[in-house]
C-alpha positions as a Markdown table, in Angstrom:
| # | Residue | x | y | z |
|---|---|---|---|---|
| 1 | Unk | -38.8 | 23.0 | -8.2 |
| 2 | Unk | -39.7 | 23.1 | -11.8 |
| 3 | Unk | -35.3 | 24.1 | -12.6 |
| 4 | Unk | -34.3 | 20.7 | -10.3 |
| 5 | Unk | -33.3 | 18.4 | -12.9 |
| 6 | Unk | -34.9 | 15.3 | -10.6 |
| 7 | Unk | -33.1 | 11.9 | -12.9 |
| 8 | Unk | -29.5 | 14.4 | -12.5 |
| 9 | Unk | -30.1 | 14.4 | -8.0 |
| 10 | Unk | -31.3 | 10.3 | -8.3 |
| 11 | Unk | -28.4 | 9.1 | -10.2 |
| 12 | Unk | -26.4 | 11.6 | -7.9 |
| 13 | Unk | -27.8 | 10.0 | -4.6 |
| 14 | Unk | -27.3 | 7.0 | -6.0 |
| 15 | Unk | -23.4 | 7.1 | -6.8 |
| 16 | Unk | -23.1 | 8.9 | -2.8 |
| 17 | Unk | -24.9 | 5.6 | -1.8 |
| 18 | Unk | -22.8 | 3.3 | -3.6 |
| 19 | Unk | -19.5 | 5.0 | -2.6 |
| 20 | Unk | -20.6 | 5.3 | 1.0 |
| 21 | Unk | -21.2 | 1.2 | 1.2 |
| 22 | Unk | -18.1 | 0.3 | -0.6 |
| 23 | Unk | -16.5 | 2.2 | 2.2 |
| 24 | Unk | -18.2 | 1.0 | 4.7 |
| 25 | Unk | -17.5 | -2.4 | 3.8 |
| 26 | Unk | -13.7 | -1.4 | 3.0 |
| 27 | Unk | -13.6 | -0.4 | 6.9 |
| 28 | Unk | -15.1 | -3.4 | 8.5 |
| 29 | Unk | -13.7 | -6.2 | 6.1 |
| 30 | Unk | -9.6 | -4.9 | 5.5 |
| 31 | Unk | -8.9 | -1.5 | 7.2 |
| 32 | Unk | -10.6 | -2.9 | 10.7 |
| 33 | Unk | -7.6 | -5.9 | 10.2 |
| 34 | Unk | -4.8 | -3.3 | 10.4 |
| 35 | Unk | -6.6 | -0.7 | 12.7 |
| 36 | Unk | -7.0 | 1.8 | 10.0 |
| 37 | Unk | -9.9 | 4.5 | 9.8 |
| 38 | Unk | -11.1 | 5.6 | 6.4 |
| 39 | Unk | -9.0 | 8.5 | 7.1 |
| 40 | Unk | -6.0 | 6.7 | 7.5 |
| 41 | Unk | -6.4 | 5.1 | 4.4 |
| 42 | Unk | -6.7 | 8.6 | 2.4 |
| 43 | Unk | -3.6 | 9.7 | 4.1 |
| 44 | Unk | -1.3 | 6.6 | 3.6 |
| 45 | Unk | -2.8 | 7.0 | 0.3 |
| 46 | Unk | -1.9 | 10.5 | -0.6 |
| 47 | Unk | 1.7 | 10.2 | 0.9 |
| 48 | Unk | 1.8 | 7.1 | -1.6 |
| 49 | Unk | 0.6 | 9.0 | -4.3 |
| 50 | Unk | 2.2 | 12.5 | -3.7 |
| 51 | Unk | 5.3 | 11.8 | -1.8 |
| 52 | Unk | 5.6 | 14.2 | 1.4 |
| 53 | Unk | 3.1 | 16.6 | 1.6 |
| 54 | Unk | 2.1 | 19.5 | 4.0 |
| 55 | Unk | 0.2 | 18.6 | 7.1 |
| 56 | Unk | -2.2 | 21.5 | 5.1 |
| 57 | Unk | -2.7 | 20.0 | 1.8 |
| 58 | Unk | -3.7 | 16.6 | 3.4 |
| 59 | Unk | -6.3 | 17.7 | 6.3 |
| 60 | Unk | -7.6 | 19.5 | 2.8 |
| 61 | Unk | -7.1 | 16.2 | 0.3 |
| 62 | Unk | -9.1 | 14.4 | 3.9 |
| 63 | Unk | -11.4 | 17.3 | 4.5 |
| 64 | Unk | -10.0 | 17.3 | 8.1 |
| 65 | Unk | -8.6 | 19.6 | 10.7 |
| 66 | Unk | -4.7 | 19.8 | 10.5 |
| 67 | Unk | -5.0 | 18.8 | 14.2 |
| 68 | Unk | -6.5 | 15.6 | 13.6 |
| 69 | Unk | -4.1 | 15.0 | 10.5 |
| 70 | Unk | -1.6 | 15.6 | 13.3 |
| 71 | Unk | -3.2 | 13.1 | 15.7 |
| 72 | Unk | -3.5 | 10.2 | 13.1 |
| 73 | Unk | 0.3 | 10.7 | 11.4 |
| 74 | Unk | 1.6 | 10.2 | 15.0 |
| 75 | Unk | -0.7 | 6.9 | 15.1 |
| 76 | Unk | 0.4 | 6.0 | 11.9 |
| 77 | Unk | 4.3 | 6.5 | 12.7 |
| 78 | Unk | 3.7 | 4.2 | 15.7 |
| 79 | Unk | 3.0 | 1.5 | 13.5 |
| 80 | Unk | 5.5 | 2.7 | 11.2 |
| 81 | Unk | 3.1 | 3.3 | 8.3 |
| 82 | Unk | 4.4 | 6.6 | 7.7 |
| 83 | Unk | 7.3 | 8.8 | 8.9 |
């Protein structure tokens, strides 16, 4: 215990804390209005950013399963968010 470094893990916890209400708010005030999950978000985002990407490099960029990047691109299509 005497190595933690115990003001480095608080201001740590903190910023987790801080990030994890800003996106909980950012899901139930705007994303809930278009029926986007977080993870939709960070995928419409990345495709903004990046252009077109692997199915890979975003389940990685989402920390997802391919699969489920799979199953939310075919949402988003449907709405025609992505193609």
């Amino acid at each position: 215990m005497d190595s933690l470094n115990l003001d480095a893990i608080a201001v740590v916890t903190n910023i987790y804390r801080v990030a994890q209400g800003v996106r909980n708010k950012m899901e139930q005030e705007v994303l809930s209005q278009y029926g986007l999950s977080w993870t939709s978000f960070t995928i419409l985002y990345d495709l903004w950013i990046g252009g077109s990407l692997e199915t890979k490099k975003l389940a990685e960029s989402a920390g997802v399963s391919k699969a489920t990047i799979s199953n939310i691109t075919n949402t988003l299509e449907k709405k025609d968010l992505c193609y």
